[in-house]
DRENRODO-861601 format. One record per residue: z negated, y negated, x of N, C-alpha, C, CB in turn; residue number from 1. Coordinates in steps of 0.001 Angstrom, whole numbers. Each point is the difference from the previous one (the first is absolute). Last residue first. Glycine has a CB too. Example, Ala and Ser with C-alpha at 12.3 -4.5 7.8 and 13.67 -1.06 7.14 Angstrom:
<nodes>
-7080:2250:12850:-60:-1190:820:-730:-1090:-770:2145:628:1184:2
-2075:5092:-894:0:-1190:-890:0:-1200:900:-1246:1173:-1892:1
</nodes>
This chain:
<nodes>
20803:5688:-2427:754:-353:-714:1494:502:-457:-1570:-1395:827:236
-3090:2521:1281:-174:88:-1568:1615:-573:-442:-3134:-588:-236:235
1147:1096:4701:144:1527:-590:31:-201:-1624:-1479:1302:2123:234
1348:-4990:1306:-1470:594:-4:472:1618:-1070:-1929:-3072:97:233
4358:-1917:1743:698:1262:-245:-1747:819:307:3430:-421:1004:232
-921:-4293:-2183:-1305:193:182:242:1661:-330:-1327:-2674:-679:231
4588:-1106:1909:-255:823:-1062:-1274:815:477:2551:72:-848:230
-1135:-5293:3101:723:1767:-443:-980:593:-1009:1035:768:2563:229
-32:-6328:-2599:-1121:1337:912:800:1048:-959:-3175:-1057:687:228
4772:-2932:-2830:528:476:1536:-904:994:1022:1085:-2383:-145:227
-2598:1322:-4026:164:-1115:720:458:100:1237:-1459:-713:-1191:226
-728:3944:-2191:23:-635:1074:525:-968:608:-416:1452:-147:225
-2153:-468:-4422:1669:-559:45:-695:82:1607:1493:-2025:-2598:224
-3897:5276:-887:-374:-1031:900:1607:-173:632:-2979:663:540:223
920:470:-5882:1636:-15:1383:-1308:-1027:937:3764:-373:-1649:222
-6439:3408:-2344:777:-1387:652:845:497:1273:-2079:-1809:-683:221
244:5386:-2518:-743:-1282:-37:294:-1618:235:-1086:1860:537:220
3248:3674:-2514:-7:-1193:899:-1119:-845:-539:2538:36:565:219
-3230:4993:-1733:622:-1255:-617:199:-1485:1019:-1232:1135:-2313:218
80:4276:962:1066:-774:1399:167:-1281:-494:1615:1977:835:217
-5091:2745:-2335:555:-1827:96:1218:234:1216:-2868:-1722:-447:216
-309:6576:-2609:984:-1404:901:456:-1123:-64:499:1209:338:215
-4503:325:-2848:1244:279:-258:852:-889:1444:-505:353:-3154:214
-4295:317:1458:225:1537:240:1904:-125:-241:-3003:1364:-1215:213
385:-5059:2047:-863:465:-1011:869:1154:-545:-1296:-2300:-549:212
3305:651:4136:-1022:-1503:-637:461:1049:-1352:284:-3446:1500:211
1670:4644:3911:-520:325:-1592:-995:-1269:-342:-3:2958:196:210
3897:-3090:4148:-1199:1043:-637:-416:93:-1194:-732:-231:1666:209
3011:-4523:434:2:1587:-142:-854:959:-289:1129:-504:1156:208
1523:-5090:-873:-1344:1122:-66:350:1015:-280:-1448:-1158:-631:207
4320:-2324:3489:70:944:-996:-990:535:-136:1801:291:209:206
1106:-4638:2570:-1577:721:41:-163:801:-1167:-1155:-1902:1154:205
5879:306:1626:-825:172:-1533:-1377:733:175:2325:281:-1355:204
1500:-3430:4699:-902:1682:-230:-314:-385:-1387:-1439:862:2516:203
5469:-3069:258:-1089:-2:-640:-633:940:-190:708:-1333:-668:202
3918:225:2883:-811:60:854:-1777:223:-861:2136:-1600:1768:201
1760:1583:-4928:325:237:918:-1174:539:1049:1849:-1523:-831:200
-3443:2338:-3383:1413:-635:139:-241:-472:961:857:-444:-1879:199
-4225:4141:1785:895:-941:-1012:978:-472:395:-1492:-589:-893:198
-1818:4923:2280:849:-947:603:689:-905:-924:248:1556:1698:197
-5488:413:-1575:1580:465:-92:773:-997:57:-330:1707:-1268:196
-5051:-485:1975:729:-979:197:1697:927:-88:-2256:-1752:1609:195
-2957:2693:-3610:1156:183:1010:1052:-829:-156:-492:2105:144:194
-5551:-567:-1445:1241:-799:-686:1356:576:1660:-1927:-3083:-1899:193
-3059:4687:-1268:901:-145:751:1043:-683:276:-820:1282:-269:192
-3726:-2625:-1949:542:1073:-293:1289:58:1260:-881:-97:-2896:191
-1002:-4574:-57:-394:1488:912:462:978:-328:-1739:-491:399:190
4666:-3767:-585:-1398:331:-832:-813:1204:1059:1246:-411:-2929:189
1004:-4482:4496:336:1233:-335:-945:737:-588:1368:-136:1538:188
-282:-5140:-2377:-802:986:1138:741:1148:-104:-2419:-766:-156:187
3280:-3037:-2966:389:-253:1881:-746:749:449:482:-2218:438:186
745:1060:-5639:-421:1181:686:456:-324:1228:34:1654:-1736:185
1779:-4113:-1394:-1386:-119:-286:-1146:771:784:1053:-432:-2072:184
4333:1543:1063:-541:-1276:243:-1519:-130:-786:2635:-988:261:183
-129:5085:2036:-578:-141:-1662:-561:-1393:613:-864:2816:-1465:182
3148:-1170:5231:617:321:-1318:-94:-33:-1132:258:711:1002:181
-1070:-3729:3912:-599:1395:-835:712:209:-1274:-2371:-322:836:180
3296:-1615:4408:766:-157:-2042:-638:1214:-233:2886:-1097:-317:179
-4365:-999:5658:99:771:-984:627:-44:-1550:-1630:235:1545:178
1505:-2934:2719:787:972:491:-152:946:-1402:-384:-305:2959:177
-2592:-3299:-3002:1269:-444:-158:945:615:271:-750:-1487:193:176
-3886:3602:918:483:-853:-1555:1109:-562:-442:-1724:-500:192:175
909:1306:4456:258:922:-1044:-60:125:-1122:-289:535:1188:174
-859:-4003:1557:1168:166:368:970:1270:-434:-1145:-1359:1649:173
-3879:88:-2450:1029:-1066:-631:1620:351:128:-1861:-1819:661:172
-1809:5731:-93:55:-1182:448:1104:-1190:-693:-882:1472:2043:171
-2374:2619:-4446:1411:-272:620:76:-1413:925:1048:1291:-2222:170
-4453:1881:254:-56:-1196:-501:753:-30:955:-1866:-822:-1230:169
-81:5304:-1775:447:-780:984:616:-1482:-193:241:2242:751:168
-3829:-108:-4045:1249:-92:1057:240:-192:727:419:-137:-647:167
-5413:874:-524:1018:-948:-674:1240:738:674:-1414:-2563:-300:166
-2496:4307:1562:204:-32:-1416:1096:-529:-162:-2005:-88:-597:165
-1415:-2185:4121:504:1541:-513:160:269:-1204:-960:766:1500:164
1966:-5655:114:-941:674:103:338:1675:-611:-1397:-2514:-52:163
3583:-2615:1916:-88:900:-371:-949:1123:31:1671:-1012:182:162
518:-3755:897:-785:237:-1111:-173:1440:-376:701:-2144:-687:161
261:99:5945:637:1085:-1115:-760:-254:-973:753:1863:1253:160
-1613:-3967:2878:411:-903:-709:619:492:-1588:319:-1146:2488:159
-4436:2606:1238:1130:136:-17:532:-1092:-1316:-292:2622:1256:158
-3892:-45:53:-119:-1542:900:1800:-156:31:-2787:310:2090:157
1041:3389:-4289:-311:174:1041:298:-1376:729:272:2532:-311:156
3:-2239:-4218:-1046:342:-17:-167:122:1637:-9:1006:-2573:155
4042:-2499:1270:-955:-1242:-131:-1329:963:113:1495:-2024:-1746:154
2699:4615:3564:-612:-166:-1162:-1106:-895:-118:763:1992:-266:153
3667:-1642:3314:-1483:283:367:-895:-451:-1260:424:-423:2687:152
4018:-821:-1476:245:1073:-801:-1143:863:573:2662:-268:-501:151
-1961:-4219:1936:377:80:-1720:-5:1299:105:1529:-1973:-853:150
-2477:1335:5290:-1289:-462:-1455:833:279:-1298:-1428:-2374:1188:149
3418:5236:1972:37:-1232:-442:-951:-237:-431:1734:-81:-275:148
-2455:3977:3793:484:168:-1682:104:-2044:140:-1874:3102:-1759:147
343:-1258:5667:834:1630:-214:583:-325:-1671:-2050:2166:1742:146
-836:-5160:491:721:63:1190:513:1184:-837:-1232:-1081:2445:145
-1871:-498:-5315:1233:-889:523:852:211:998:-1195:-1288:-648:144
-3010:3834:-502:1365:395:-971:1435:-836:41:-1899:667:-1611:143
-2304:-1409:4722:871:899:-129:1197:931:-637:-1614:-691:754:142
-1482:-3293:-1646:876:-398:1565:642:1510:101:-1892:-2019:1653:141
-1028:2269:-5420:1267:-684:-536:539:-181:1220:-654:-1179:-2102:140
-2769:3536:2313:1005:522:-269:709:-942:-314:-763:1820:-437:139
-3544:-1986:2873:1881:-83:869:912:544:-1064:-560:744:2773:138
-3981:-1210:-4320:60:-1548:1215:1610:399:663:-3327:-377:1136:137
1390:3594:-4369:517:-1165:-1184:-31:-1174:1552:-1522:701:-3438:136
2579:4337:5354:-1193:-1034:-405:474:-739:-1285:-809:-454:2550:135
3696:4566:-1202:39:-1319:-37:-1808:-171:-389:3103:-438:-816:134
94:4702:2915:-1139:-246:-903:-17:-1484:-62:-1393:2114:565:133
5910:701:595:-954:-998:439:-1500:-245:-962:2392:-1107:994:132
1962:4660:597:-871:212:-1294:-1294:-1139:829:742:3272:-1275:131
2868:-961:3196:696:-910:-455:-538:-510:-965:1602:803:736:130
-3097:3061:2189:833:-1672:1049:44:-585:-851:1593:392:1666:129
-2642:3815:-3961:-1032:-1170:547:235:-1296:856:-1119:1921:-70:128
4820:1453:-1284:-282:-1221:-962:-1218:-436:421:1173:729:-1990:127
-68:2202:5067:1077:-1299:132:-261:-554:-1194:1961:845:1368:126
-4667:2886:-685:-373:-858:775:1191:-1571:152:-1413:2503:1143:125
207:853:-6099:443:-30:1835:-223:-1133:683:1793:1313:-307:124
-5095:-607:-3625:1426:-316:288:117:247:919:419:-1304:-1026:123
-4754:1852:-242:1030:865:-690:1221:-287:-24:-1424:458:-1143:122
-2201:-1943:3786:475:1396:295:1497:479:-862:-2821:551:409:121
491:-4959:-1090:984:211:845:381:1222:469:-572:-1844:411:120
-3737:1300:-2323:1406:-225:-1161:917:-146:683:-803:-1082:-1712:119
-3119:1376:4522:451:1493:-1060:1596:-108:-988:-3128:287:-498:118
1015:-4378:2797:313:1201:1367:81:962:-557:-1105:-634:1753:117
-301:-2820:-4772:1614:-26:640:370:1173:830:-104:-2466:195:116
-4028:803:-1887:730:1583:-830:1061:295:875:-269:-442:-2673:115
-2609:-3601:3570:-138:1479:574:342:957:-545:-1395:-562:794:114
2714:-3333:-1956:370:-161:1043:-727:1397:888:397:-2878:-544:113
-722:1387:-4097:1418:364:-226:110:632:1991:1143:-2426:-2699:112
-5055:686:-6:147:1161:511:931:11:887:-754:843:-1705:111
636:-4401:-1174:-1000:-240:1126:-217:1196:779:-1129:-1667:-1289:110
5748:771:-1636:-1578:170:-180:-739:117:1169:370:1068:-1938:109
4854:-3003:1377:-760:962:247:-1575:150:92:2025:130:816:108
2072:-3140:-1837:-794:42:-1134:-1140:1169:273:2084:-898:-1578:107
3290:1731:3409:-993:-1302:-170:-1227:191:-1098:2179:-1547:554:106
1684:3833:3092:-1207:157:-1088:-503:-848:66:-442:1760:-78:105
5487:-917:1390:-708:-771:366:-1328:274:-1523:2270:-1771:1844:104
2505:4089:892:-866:-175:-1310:-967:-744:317:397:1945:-956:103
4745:-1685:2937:-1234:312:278:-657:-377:-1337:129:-311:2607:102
4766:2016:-1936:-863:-942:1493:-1453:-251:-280:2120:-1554:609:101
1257:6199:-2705:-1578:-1473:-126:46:-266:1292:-2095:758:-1778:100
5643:2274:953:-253:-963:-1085:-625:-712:80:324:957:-986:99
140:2903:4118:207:-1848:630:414:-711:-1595:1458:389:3174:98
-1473:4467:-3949:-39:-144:721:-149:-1328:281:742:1908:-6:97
-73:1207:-3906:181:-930:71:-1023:-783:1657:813:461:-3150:96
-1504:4109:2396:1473:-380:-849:430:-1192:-248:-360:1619:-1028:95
-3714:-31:3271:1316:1437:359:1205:-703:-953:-1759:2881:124:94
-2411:-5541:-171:514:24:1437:1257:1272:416:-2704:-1017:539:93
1030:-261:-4841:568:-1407:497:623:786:1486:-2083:-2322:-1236:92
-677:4894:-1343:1782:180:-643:299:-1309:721:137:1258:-2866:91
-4789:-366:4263:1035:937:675:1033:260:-852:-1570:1052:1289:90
-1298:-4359:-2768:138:-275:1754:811:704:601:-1986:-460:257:89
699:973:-4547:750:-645:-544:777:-554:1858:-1646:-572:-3123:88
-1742:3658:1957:1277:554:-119:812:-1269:116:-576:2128:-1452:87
-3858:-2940:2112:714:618:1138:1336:616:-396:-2204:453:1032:86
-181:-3022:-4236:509:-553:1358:326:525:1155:-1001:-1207:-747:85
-896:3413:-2989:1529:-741:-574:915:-972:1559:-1539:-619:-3200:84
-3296:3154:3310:1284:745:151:1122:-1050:-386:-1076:2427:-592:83
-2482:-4250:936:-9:535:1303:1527:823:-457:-3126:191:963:82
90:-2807:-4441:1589:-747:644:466:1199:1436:-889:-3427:-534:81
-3887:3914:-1277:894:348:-1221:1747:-479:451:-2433:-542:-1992:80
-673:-1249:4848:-60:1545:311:958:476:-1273:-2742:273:1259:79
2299:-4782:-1328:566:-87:1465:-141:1966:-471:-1116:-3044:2200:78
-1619:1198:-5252:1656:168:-576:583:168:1387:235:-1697:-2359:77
-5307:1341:3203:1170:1658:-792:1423:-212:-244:-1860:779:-1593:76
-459:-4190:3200:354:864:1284:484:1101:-634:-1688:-711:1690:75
2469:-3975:-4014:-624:882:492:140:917:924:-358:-536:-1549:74
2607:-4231:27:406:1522:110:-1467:455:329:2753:-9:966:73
-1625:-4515:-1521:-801:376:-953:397:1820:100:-34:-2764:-1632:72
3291:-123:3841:-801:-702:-369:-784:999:-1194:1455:-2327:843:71
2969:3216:1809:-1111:789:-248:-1432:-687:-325:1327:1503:1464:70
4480:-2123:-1158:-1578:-718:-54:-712:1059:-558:467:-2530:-442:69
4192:2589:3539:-845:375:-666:-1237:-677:-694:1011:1394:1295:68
4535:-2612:230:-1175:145:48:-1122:580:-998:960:-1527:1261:67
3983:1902:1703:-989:351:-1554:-1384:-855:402:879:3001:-726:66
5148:-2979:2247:-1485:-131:934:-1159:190:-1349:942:-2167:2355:65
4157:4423:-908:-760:-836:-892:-1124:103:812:959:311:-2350:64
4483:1111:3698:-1466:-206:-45:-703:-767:-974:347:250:2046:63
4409:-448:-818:-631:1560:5:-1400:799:100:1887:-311:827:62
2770:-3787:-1354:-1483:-30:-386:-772:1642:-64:719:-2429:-1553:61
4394:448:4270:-535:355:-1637:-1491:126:290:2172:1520:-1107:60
1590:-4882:3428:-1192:1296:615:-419:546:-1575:-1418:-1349:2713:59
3584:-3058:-2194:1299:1731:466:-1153:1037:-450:1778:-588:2907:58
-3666:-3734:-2872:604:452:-1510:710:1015:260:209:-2022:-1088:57
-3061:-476:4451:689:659:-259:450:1016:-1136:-585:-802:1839:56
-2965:-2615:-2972:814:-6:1428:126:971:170:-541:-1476:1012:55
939:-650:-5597:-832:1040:641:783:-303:993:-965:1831:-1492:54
2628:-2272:-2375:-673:-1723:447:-1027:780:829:164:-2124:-2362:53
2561:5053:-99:1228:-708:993:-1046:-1195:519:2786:462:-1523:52
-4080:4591:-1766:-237:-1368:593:855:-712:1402:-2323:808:-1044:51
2375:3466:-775:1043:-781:-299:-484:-1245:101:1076:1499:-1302:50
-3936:2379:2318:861:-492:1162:873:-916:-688:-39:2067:1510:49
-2817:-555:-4277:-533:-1183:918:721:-642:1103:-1832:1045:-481:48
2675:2340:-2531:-159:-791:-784:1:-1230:1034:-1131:1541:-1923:47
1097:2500:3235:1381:149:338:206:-1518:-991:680:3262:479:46
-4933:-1440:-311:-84:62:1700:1695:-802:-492:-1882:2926:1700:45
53:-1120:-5348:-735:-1225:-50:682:-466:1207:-2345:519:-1201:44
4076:3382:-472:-41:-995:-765:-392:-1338:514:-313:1683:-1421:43
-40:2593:4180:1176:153:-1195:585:-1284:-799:-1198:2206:-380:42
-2898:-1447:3064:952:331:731:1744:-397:-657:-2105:1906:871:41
-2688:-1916:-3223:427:-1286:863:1112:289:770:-2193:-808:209:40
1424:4274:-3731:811:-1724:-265:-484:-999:1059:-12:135:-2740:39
-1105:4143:4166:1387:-141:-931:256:-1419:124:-386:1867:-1845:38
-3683:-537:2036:229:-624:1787:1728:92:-165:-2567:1326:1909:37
-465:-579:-5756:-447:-1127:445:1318:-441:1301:-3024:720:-771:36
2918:3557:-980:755:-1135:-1069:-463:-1190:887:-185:1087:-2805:35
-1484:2451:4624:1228:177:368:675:-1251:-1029:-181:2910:829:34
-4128:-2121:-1625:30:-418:1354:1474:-674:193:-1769:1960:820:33
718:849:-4581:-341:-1868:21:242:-327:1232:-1904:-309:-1558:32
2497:5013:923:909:-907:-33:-195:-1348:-464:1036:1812:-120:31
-4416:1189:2352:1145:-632:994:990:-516:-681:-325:1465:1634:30
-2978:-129:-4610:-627:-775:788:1343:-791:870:-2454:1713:3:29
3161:2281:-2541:-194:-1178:-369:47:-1481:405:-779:1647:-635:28
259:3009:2576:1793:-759:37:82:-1086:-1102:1405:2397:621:27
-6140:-399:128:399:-694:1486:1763:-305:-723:-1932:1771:2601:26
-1210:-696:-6688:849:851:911:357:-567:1200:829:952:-1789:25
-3426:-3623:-1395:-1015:1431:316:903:426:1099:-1129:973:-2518:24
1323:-4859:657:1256:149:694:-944:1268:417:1693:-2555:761:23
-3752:-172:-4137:1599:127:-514:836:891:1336:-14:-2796:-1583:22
-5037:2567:1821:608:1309:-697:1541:-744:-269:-2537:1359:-1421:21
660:-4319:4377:23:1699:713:380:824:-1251:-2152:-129:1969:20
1826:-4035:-3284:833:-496:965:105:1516:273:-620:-2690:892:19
-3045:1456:-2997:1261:551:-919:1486:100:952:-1215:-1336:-2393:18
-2908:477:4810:-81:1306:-418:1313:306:-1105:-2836:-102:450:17
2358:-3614:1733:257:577:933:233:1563:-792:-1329:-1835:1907:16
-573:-2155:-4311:1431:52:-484:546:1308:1648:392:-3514:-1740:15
-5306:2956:804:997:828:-1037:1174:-562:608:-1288:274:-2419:14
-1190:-1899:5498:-5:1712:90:562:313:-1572:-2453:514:1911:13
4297:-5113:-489:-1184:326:265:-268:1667:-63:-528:-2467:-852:12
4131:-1802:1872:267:1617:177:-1622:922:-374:2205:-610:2348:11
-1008:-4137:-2211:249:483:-1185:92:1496:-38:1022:-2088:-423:10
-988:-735:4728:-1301:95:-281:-161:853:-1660:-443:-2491:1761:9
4386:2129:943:-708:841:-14:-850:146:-369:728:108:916:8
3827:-2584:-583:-1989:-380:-227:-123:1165:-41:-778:-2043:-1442:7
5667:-40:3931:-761:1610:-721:-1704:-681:-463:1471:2474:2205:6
4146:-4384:-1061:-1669:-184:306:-861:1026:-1254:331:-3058:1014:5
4696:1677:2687:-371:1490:-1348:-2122:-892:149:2487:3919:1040:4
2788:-6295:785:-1349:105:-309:-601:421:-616:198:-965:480:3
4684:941:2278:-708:205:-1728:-1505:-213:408:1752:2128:-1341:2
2259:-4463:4471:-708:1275:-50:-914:29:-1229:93:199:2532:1
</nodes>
C-alpha cells in the first residue's frame, strides 16, 4: 500500500495566499485535486498492485495510507487551510470513494487537541473514522501496526531515509521489476504519468501532459510482469 506524506508546516500565510491567487477560479483548484487522486488511482495504486512479495498478491491495491505533519502549524494557517481541505474532503468522498485506509497527524501543536472538535467538522463523518491524531509517545507503535518500519520515514521512528520533497523510494522488489529507459535516471519525473501496454505481458510507464508549454509522451521505464496479468486501469 503507497505511503503519501504531507508537511504542512511550509504552508505559511504567503505561500497559502500565492497558492489562493494561482487557483483564484474553484475548477482550478478541483483540477489539482482531481490530478492528485488521478495518478494515485491510475498510476501509482495499479504500480503497487504488481508487487508479487506481498500477501495476497491476487488482490489489487486500492488504498493509501498519508501521513500528515503538522509540526509548527499555527491556528491561522489551520483557518487559511479550511477551505482547501474541505474541498479536497468532498472530491475524495463523491469521486474517489474507500481510497484512504487511514491518515495519521503527527507533530500536533499543544492546541492541536482543542481545535480538533471544530476541524473535524470539516470532513465527513467516515473520513473522521479514519483520521488518527498521534502523540510523539504512540506514534511510532502506531504507525507500525498499519505501515512496515522500512517504509515509515526515519523522521517518524521508521527505517525510510526519507524526507519531504524528495521522490519517491521504491521497494527493493520493485526496483528489480523496473528497466528505466535513460540509464542513469530511476525515478519518475513530475507531472502526469500512464501506464501502456508493451511487449508481451509488460507495461510501459509514459510521461504526459506538457513541460514548458509542449506536449510529452515520453516513456520512462518497462515495468517486466513476470507472469502477473496486465494491469488494466483505462490506459492500456
Amino acid at each position: 500500500m503507497p505511503v503519501y506524506v504531507f508537511d504542512v508546516g511550509h504552508l505559511n500565510s504567503k505561500a497559502i495566499t500565492a497558492y489562493t491567487k494561482s487557483t483564484s477560479a474553484s475548477h482550478s483548484k478541483m483540477l489539482r485535486l482531481f490530478a492528485l487522486y488521478e495518478n494515485l488511482t491510475r498510476f501509482i495504486m495499479p504500480l503497487c498492485s504488481s508487487l508479487s512479495d506481498r500477501p495476497n498478491p491476487e488482490t489489487p491495491i486500492t488504498q493509501s495510507n498519508n501521513i500528515v505533519d503538522i509540526q509548527g502549524v499555527g491556528l491561522r494557517q489551520f483557518w487559511n487551510l479550511k477551505g482547501h481541505m474541505q474541498e479536497a474532503s468532498t472530491l475524495a468522498t463523491a469521486h474517489y470513494p474507500e481510497t484512504l485506509d487511514r491518515i495519521f497527524i503527527v507533530g500536533a501543536p499543544s492546541f492541536f487537541p482543542t481545535v480538533w472538535g471544530w476541524v473535524k467538522r470539516w470532513f465527513d463523518p467516515i473520513t473522521v473514522s479514519k483520521i488518527f491524531v498521534l502523540s510523539a509517545h504512540n506514534m511510532r507503535p502506531t504507525l507500525e501496526k498499519f505501515i512496515d518500519p522500512a517504509n515509515i520515514p526515519t523522521k517518524y521512528g521508521g527505517q525510510l531515509p526519507y524526507e519531504f520533497g524528495m521522490g519517491p523510494i521504491f521497494d527493493h522488489a520493485l526496483q528489480q521489476q523496473l528497466e528505466w529507459t535513460v540509464p542513469g535516471i530511476d525515478t519518475f519525473p513530475q507531472g502526469p504519468m500512464m501506464w501502456v501496454n508493451g511487449d508481451g505481458p509488460d507495461q510501459v510507464a509514459v510521461a504526459v501532459g506538457s513541460l514548458n508549454g509542449k506536449q510529452r509522451r515520453e516513456p520512462v521505464a518497462t515495468l517486466h510482469a513476470r507472469s502477473m496479468e496486465k494491469m488494466t486501469n483505462g490506459h492500456t
